[in-house]
mmJSON file of the N, C-alpha and C atoms, coordinates in Angstrom:
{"data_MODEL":{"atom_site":{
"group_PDB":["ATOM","ATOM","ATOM","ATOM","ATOM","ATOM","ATOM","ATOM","ATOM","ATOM","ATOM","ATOM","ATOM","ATOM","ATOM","ATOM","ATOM","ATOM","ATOM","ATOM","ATOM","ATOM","ATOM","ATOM","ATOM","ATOM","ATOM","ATOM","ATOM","ATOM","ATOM","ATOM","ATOM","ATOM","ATOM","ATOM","ATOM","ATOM","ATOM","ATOM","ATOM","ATOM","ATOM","ATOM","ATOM","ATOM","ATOM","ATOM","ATOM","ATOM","ATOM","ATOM","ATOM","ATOM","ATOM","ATOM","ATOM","ATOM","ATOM","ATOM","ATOM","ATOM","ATOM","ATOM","ATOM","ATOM","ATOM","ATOM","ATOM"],
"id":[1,2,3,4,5,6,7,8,9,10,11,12,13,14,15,16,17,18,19,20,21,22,23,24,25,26,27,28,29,30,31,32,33,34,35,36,37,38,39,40,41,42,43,44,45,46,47,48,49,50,51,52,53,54,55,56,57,58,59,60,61,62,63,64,65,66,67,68,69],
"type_symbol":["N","C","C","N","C","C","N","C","C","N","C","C","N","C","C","N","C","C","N","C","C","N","C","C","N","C","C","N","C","C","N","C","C","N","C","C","N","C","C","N","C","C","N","C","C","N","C","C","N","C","C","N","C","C","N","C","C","N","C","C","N","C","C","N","C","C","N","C","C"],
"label_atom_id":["N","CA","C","N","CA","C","N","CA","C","N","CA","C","N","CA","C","N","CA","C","N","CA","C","N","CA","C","N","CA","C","N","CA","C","N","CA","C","N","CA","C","N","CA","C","N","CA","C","N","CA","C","N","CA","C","N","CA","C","N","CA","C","N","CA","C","N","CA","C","N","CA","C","N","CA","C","N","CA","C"],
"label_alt_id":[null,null,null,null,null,null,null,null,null,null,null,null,null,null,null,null,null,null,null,null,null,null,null,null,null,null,null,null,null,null,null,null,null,null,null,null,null,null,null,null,null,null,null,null,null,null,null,null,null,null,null,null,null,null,null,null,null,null,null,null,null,null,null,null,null,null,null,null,null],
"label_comp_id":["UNK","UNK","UNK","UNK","UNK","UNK","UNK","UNK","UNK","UNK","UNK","UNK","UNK","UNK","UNK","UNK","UNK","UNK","UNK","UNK","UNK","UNK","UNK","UNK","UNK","UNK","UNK","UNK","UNK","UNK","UNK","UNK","UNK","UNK","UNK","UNK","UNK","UNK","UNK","UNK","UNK","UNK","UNK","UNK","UNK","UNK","UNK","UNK","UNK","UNK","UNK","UNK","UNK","UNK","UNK","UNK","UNK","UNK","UNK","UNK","UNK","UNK","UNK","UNK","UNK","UNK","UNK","UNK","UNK"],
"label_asym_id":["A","A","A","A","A","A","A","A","A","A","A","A","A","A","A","A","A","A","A","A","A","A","A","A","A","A","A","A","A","A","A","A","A","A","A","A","A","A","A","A","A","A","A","A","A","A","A","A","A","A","A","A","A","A","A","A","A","A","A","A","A","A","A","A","A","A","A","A","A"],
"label_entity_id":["1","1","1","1","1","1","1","1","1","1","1","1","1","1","1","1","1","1","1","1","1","1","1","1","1","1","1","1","1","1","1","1","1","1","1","1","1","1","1","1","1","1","1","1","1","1","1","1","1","1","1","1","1","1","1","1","1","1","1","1","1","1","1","1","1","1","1","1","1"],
"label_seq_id":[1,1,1,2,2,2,3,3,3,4,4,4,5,5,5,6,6,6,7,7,7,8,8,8,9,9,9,10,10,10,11,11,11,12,12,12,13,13,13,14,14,14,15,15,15,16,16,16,17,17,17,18,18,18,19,19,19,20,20,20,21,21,21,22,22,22,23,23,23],
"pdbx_PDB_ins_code":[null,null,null,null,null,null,null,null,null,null,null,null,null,null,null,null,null,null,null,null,null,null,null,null,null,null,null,null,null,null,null,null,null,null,null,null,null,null,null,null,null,null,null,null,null,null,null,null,null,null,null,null,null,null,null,null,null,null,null,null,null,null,null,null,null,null,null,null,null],
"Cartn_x":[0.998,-0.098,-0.387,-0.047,-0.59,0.525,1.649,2.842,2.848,2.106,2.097,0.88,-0.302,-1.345,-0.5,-0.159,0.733,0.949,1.864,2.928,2.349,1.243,0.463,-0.715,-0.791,-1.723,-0.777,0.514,1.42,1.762,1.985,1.995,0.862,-0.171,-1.563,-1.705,-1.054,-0.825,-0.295,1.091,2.069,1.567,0.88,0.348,-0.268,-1.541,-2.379,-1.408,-0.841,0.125,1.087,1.189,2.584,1.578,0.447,-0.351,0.642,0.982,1.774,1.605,2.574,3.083,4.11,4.294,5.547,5.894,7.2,7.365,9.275],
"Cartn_y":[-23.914,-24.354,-23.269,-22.161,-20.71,-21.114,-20.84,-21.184,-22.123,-23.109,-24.367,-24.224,-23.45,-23.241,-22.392,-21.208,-20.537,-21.272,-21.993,-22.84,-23.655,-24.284,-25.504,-24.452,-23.487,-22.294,-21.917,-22.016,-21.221,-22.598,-23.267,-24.814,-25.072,-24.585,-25.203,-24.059,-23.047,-22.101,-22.283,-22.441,-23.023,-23.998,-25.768,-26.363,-25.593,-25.089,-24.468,-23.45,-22.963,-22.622,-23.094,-24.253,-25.335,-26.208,-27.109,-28.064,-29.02,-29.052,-30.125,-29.511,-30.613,-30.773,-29.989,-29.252,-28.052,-28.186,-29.03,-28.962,-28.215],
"Cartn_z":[-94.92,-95.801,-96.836,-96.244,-97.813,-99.041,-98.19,-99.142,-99.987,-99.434,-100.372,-101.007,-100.896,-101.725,-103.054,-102.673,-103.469,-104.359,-104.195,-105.133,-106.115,-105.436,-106.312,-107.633,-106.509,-107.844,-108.83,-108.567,-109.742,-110.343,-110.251,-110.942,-111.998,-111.026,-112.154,-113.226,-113.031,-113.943,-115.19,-114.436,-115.811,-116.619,-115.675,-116.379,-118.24,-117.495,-118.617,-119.613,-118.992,-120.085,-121.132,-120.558,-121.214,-121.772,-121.632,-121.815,-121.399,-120.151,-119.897,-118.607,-117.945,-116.489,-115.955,-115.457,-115.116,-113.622,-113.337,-111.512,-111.646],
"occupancy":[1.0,1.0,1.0,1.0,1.0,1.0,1.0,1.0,1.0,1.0,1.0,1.0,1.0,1.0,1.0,1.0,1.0,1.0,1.0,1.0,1.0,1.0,1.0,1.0,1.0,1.0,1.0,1.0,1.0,1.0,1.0,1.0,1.0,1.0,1.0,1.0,1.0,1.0,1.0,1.0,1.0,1.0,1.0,1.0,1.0,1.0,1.0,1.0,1.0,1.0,1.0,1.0,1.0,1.0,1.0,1.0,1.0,1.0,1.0,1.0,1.0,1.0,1.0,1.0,1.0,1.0,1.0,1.0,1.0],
"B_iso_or_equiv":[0.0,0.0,0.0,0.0,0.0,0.0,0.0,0.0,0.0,0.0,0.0,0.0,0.0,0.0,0.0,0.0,0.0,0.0,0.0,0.0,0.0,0.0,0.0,0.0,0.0,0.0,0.0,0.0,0.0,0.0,0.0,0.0,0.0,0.0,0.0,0.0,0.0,0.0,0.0,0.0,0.0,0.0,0.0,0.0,0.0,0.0,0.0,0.0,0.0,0.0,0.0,0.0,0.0,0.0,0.0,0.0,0.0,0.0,0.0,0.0,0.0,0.0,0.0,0.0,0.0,0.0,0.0,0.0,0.0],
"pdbx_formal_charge":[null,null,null,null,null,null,null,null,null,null,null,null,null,null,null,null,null,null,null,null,null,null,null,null,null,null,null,null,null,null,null,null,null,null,null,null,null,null,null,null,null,null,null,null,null,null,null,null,null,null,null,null,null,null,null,null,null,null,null,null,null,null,null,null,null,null,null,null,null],
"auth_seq_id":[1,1,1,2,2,2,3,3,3,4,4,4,5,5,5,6,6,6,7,7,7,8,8,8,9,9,9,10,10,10,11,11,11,12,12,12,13,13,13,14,14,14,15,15,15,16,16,16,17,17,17,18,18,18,19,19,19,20,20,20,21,21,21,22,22,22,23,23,23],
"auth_comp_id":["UNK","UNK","UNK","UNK","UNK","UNK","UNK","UNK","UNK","UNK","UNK","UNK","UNK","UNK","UNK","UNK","UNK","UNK","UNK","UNK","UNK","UNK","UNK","UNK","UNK","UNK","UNK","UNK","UNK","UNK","UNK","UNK","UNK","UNK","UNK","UNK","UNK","UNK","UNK","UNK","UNK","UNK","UNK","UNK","UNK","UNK","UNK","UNK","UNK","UNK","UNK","UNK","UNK","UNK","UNK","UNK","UNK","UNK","UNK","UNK","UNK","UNK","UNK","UNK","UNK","UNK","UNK","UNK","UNK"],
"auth_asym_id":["A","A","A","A","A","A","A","A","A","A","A","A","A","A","A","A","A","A","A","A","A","A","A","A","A","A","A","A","A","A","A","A","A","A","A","A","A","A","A","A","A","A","A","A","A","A","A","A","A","A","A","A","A","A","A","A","A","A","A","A","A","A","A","A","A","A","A","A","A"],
"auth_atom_id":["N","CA","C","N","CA","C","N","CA","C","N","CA","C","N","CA","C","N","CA","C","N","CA","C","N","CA","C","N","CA","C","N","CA","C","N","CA","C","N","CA","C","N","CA","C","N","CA","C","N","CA","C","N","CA","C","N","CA","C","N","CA","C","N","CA","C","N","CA","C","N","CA","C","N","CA","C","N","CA","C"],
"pdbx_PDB_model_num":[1,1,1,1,1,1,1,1,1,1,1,1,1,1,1,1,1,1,1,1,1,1,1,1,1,1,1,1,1,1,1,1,1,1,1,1,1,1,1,1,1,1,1,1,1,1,1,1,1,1,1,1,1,1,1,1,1,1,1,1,1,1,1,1,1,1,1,1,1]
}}}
């Protein structure tokens, strides 16, 4: 479950960075 918190925080990251969707 951290790991996958991890992951989804660095996702919503990129999001805001890209203004888009990043998987």
């Amino acid at each position: 479950a951290g790991f996958h918190n991890v992951v989804m925080t660095n996702v919503a990251i990129s999001q805001q960075e890209k203004g888009g969707i990043a998987f």
